[in-house]
N, CA, C and O atoms as CSV, one atom per row, in Angstrom:
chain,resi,resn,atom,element,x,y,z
A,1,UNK,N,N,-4.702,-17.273,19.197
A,1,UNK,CA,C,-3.965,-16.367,18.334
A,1,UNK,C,C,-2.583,-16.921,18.028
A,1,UNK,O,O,-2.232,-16.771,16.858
A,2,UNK,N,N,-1.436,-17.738,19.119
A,2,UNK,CA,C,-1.260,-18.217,18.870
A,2,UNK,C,C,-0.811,-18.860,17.552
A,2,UNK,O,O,0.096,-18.639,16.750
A,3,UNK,N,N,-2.059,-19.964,17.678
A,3,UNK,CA,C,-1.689,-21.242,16.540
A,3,UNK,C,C,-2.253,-20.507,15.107
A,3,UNK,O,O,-2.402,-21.010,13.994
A,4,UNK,N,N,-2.452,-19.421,15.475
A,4,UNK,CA,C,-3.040,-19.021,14.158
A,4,UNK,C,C,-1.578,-18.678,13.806
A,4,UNK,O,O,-1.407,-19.341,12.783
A,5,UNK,N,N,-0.282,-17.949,14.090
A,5,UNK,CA,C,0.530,-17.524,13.943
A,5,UNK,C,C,1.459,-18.395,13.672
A,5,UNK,O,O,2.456,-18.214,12.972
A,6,UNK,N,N,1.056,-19.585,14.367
A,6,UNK,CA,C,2.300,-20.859,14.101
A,6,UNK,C,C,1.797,-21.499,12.619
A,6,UNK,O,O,2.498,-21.982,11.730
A,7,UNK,N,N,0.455,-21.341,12.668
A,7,UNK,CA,C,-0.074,-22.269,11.420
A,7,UNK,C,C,0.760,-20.983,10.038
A,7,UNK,O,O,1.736,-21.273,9.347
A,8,UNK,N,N,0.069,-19.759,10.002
A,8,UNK,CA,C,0.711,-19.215,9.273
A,8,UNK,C,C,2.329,-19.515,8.957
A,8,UNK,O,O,2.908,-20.059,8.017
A,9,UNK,N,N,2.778,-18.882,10.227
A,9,UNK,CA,C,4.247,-19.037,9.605
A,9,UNK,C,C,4.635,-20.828,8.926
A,9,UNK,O,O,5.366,-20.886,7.937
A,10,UNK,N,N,4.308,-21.627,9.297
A,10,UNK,CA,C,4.197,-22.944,8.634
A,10,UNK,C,C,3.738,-23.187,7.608
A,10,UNK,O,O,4.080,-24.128,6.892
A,11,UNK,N,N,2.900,-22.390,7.372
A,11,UNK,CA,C,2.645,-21.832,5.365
A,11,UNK,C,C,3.669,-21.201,4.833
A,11,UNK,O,O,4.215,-21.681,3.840
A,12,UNK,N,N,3.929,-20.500,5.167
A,12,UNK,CA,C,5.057,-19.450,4.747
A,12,UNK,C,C,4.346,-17.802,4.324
A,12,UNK,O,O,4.871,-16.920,3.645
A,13,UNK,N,N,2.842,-17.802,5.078
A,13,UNK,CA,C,2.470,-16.747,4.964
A,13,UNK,C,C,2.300,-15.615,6.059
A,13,UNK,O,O,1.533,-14.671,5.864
A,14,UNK,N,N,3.041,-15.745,7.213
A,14,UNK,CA,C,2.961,-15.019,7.720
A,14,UNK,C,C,3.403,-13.730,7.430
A,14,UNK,O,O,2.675,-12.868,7.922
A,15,UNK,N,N,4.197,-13.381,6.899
A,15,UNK,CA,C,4.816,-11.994,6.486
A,15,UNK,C,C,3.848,-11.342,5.039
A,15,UNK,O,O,3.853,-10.265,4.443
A,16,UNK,N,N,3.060,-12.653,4.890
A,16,UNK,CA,C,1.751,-12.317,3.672
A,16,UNK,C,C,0.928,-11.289,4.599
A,16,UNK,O,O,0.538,-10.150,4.345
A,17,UNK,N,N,0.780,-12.161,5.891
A,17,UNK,CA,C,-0.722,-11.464,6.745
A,17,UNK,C,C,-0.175,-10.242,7.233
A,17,UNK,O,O,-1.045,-9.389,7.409
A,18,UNK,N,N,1.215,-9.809,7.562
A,18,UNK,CA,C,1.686,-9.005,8.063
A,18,UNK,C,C,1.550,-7.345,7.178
A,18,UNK,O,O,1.369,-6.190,7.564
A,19,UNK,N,N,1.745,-7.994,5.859
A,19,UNK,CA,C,1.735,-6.892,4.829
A,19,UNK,C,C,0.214,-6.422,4.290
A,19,UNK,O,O,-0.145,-5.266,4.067
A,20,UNK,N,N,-0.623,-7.722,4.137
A,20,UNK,CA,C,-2.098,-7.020,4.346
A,20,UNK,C,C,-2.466,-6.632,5.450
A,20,UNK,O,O,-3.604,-6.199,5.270
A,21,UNK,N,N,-2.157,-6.506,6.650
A,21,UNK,CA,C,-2.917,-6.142,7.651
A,21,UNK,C,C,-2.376,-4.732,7.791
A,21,UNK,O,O,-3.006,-3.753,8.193
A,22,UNK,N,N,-1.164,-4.777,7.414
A,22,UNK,CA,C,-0.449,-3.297,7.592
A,22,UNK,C,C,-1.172,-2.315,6.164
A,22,UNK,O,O,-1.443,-1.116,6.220
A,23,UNK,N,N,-1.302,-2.930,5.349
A,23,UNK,CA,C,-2.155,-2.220,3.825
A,23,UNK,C,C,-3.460,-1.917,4.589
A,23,UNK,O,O,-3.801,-0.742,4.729
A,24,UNK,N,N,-4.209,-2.924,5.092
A,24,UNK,CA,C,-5.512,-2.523,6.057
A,24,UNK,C,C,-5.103,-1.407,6.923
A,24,UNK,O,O,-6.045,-0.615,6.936
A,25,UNK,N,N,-3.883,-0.860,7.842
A,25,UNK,CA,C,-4.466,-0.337,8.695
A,25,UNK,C,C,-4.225,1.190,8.202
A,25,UNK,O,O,-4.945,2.133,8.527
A,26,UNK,N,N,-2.804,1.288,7.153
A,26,UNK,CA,C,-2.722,2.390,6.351
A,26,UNK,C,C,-3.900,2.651,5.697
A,26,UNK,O,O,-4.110,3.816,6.036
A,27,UNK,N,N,-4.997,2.256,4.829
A,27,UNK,CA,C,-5.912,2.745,4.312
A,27,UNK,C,C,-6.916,3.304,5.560
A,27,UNK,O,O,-7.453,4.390,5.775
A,28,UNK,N,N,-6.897,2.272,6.124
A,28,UNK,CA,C,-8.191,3.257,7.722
A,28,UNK,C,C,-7.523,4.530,8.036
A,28,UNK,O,O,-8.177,5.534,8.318
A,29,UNK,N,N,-6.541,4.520,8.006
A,29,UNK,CA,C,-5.618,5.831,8.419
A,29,UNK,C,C,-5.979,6.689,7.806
A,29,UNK,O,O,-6.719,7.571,8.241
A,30,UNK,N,N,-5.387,6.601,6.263
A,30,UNK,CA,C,-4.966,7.261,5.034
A,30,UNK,C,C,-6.742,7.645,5.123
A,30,UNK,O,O,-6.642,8.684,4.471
A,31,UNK,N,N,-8.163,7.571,5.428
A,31,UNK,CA,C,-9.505,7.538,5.501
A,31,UNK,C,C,-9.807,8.266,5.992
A,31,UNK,O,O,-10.414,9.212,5.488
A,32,UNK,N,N,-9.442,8.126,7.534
A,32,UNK,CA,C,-9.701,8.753,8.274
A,32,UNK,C,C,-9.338,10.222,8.526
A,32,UNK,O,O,-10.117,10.902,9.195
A,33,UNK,N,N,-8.270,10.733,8.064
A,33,UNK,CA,C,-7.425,11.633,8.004
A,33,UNK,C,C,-7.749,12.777,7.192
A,33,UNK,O,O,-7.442,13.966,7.271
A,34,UNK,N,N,-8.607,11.959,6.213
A,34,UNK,CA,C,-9.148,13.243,4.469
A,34,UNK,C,C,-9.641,14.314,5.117
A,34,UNK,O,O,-9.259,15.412,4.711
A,35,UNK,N,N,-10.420,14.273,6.055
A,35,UNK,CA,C,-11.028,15.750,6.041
A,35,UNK,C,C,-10.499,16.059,7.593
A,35,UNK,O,O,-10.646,17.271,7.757
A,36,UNK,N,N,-9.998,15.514,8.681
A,36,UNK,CA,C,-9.442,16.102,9.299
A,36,UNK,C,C,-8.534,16.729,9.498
A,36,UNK,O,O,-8.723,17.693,10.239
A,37,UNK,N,N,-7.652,16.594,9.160
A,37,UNK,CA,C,-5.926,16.810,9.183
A,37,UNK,C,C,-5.146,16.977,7.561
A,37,UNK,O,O,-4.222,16.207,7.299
A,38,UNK,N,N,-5.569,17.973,6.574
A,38,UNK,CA,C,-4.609,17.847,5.677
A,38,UNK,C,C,-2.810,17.186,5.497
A,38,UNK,O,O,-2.195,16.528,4.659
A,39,UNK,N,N,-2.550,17.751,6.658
A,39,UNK,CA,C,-0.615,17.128,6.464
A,39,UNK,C,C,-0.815,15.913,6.942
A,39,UNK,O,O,-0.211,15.164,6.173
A,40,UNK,N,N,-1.409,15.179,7.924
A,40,UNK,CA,C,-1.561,13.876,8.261
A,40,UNK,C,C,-2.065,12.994,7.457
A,40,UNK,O,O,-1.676,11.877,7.801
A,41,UNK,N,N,-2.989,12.946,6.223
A,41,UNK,CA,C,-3.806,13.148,5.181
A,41,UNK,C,C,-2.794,12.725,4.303
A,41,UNK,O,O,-2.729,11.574,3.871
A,42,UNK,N,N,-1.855,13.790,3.977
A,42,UNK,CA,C,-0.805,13.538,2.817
A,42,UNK,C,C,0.245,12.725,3.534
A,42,UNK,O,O,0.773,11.978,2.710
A,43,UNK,N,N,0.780,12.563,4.787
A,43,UNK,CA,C,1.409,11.654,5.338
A,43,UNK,C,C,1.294,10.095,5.424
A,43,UNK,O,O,2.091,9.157,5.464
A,44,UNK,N,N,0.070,10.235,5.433
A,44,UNK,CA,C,-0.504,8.942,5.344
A,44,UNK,C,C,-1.059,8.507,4.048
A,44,UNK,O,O,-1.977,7.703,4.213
A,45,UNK,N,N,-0.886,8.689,3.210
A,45,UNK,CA,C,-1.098,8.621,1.693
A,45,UNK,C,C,0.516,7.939,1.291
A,45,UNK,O,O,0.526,6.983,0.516
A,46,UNK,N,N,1.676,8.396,1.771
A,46,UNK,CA,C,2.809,7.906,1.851
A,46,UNK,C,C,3.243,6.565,2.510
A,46,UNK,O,O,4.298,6.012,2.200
A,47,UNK,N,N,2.339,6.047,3.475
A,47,UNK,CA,C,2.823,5.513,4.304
A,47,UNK,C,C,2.674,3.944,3.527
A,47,UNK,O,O,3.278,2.904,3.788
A,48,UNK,N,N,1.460,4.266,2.311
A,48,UNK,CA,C,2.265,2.551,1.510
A,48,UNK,C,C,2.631,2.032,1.127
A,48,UNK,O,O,2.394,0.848,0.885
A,49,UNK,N,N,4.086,3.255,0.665
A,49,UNK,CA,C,5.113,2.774,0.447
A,49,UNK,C,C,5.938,2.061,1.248
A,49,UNK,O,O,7.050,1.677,0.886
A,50,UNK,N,N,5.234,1.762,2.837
A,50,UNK,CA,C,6.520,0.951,3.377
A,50,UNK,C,C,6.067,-0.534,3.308
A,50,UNK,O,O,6.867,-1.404,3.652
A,51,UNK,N,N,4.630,-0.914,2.815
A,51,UNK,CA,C,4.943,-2.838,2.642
A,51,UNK,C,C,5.265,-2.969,1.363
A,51,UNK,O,O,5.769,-4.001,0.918
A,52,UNK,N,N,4.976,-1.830,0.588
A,52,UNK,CA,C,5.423,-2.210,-0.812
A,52,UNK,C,C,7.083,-2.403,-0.634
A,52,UNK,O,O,7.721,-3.426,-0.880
A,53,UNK,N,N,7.578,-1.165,-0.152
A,53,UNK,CA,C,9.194,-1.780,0.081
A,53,UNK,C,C,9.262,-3.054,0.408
A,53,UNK,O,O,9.927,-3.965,-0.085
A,54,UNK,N,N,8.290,-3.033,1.547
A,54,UNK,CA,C,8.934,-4.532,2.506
A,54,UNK,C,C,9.067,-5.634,1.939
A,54,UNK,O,O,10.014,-6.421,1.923
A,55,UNK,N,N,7.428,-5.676,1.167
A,55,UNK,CA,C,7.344,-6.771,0.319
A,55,UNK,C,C,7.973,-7.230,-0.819
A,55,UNK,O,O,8.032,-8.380,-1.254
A,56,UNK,N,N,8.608,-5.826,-1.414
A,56,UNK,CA,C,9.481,-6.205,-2.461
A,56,UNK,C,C,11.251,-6.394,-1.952
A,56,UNK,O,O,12.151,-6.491,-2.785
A,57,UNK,N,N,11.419,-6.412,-0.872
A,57,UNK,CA,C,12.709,-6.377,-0.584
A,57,UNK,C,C,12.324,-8.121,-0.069
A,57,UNK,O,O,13.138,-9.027,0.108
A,58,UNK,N,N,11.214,-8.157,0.042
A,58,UNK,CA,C,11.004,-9.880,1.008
A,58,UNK,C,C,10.779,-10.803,0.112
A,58,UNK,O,O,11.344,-11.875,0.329
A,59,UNK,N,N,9.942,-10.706,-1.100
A,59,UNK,CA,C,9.820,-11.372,-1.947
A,59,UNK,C,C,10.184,-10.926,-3.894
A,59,UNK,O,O,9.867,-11.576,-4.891
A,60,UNK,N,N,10.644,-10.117,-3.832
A,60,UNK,CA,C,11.046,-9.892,-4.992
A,60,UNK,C,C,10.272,-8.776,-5.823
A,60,UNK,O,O,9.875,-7.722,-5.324
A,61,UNK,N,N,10.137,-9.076,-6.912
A,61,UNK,CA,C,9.535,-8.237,-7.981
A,61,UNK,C,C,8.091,-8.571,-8.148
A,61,UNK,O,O,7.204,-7.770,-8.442
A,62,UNK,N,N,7.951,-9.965,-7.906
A,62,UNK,CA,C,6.472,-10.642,-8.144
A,62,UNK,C,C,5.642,-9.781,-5.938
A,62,UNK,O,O,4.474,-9.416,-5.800
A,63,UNK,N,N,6.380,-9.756,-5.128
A,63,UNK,CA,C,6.226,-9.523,-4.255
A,63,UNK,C,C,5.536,-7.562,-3.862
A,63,UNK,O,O,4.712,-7.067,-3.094
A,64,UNK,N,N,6.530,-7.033,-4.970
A,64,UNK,CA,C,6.343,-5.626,-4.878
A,64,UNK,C,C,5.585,-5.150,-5.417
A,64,UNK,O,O,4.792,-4.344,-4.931
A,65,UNK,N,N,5.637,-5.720,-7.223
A,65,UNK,CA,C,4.275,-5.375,-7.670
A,65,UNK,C,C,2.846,-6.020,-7.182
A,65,UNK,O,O,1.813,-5.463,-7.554
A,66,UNK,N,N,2.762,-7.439,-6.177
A,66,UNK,CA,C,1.187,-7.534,-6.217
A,66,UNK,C,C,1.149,-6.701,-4.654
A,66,UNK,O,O,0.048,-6.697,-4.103
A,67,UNK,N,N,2.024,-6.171,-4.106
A,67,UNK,CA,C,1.549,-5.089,-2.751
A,67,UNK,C,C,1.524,-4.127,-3.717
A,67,UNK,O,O,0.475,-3.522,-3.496
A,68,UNK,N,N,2.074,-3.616,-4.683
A,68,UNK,CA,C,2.098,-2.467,-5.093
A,68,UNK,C,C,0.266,-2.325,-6.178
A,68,UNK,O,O,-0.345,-1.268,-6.330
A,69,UNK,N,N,-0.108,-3.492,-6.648
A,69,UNK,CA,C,-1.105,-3.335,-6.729
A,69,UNK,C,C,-2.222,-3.419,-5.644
A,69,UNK,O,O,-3.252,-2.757,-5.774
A,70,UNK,N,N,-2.063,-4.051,-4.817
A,70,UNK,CA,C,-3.246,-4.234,-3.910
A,70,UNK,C,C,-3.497,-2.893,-3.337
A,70,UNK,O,O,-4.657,-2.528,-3.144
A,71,UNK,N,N,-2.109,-1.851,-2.944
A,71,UNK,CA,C,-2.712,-0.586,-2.522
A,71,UNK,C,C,-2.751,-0.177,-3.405
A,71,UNK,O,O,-1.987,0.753,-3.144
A,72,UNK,N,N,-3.131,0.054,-4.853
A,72,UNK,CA,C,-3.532,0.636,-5.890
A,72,UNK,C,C,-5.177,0.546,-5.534
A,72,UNK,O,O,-6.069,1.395,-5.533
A,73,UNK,N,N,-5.153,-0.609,-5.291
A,73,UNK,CA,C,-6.824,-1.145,-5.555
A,73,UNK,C,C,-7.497,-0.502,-4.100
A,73,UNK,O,O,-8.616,-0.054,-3.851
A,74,UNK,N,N,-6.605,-0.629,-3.500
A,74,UNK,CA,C,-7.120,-0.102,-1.987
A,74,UNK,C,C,-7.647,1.684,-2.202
A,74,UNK,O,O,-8.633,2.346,-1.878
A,75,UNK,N,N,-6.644,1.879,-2.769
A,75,UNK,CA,C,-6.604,3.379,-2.798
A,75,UNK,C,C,-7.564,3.857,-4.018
A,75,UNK,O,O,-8.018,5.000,-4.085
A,76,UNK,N,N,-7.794,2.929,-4.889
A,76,UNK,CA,C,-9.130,3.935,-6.109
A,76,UNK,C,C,-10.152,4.556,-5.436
A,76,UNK,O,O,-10.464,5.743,-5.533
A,77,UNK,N,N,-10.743,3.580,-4.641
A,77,UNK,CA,C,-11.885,4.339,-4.504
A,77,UNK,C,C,-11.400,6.026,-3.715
A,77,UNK,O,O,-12.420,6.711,-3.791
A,78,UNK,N,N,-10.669,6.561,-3.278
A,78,UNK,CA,C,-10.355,7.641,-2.974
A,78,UNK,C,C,-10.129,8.846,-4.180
A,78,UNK,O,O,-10.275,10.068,-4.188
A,79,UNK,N,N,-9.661,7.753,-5.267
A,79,UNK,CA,C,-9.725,8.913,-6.389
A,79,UNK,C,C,-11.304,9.436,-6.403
A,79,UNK,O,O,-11.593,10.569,-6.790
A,80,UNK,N,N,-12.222,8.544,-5.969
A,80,UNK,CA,C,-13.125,9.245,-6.539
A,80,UNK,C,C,-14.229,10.828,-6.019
A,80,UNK,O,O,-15.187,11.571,-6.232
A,81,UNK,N,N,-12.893,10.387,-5.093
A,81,UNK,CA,C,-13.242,12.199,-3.889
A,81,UNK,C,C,-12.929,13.841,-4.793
A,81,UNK,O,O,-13.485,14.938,-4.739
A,82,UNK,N,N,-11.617,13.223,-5.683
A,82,UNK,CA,C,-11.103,14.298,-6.778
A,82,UNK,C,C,-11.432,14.368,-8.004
A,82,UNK,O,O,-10.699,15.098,-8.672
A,83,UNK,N,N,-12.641,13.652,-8.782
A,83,UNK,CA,C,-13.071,13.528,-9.783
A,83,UNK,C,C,-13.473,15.099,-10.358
A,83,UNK,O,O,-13.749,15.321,-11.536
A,84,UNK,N,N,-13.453,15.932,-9.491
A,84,UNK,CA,C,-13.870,17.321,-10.335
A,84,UNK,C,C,-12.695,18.113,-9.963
A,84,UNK,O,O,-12.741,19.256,-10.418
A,85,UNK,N,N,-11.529,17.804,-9.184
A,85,UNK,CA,C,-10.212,18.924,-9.568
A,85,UNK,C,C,-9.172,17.669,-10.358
A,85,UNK,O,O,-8.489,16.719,-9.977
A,86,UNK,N,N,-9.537,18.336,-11.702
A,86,UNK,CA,C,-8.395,17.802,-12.543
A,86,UNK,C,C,-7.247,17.652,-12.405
A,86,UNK,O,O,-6.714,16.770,-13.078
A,87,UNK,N,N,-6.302,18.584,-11.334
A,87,UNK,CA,C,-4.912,18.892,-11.160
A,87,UNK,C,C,-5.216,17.555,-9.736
A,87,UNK,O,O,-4.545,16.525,-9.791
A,88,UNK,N,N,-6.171,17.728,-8.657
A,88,UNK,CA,C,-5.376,16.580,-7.813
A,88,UNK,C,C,-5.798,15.378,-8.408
A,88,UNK,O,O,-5.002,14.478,-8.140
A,89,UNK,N,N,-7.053,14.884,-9.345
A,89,UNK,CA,C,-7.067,13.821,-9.379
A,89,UNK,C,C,-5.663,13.162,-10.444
A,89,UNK,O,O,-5.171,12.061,-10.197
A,90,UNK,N,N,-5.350,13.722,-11.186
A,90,UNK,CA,C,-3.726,13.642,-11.752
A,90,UNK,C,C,-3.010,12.928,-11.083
A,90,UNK,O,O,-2.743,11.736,-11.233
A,91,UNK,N,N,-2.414,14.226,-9.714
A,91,UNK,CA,C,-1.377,13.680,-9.066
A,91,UNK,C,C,-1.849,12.395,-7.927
A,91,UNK,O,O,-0.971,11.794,-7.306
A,92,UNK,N,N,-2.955,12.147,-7.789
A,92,UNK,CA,C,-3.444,10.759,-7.305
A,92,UNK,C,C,-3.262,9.673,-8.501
A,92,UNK,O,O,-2.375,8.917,-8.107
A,93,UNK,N,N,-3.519,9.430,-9.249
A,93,UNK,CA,C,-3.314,9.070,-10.247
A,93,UNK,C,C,-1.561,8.969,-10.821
A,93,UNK,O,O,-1.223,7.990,-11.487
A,94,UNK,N,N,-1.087,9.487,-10.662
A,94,UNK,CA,C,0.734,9.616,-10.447
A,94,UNK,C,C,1.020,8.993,-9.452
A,94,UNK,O,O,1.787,8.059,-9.687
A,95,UNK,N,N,0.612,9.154,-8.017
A,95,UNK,CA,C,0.998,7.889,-6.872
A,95,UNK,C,C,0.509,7.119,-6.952
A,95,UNK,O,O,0.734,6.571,-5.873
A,96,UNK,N,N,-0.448,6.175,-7.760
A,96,UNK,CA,C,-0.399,5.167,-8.300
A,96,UNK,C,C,0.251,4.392,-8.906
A,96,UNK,O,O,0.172,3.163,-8.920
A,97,UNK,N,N,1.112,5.252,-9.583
A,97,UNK,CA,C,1.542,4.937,-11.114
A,97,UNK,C,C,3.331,4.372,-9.767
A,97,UNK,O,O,4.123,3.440,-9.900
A,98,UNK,N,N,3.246,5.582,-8.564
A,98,UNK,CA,C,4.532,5.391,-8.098
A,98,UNK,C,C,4.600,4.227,-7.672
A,98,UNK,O,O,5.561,3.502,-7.931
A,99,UNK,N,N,3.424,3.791,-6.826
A,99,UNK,CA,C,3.344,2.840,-5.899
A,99,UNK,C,C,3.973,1.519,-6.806
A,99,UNK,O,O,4.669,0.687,-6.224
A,100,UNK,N,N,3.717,1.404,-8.079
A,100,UNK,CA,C,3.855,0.469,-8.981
A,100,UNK,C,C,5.570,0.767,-9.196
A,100,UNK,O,O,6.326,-0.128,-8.816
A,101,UNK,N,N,5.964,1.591,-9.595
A,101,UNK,CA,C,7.306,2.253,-9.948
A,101,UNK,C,C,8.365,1.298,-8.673
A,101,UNK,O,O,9.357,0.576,-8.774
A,102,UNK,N,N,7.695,1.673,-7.767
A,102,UNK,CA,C,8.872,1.486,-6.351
A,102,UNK,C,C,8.590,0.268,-5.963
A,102,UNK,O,O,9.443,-0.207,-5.214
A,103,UNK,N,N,7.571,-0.503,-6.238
A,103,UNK,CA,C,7.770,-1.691,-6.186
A,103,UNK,C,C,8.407,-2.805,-7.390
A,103,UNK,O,O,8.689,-3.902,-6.908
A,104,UNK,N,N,8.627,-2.680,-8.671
A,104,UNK,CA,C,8.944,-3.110,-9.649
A,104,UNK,C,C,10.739,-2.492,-9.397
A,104,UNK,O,O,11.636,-3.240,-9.786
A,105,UNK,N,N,10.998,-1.552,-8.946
A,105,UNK,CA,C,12.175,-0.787,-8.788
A,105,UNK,C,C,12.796,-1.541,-7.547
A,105,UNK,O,O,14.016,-1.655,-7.666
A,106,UNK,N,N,12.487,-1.868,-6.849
A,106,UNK,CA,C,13.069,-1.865,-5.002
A,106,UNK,C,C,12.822,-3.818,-5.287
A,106,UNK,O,O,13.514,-4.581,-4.613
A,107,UNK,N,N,11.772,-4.409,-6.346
A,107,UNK,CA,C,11.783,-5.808,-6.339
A,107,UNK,C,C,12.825,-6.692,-7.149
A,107,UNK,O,O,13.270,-7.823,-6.956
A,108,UNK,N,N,13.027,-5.786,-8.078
A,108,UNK,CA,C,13.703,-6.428,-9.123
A,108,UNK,C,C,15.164,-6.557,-8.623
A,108,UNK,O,O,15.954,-7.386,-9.075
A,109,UNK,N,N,15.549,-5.358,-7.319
A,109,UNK,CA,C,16.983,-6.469,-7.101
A,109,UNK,C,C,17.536,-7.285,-6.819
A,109,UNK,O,O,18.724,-7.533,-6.611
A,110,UNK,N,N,16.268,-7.983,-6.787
A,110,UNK,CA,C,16.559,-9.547,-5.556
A,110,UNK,C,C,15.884,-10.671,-6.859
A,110,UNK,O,O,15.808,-11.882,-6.651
């Protein structure tokens, strides 16, 4: 494990693997949560906004929007739980639109 970590960071991707693995473990979360726990549910629906920050504060604008798309992509298939209430599939559809917002927003100052 290790040299896997040395080899990474010697790419310069370690903080790559750091931000997908953290997008991986928010979606198992953000999954797991739908029908158990409503507030944990919507808590964790929030929570990917923090590699999108990270990534856009670490690598820029090109950094924020492709985390900000990858949990886009992560997260469709969940729209398709709300396909018959028009009002939530919307506002799923709006934190999409954010996830993109706050990463293009939080990337572009660097």
């Amino acid at each position: 494990m290790a040299s896997l970590q040395r080899a990474l960071q010697k790419a310069g991707l370690d903080n790559v693997a750091s931000i997908a693995g953290a997008l991986v473990l928010v979606t198992i979360f953000h999954w797991n949560m739908a029908n158990a726990h409503p507030l944990l549910h919507e808590v964790s629906q929030r929570l990917y906004y923090l590699p999108i920050v990270y990534a856009a504060y670490r690598y820029g604008l090109r950094g924020g929007l492709a985390t900000a798309f990858a949990s886009a992509l992560l997260f469709i298939p969940h729209l398709y739980l709300h396909l018959n209430d028009a009002e939530t599939f919307r506002n799923q559809v709006a934190e999409l639109i954010m996830f993109t917002l706050v990463g293009a927003v939080t990337g572009s100052g660097h």
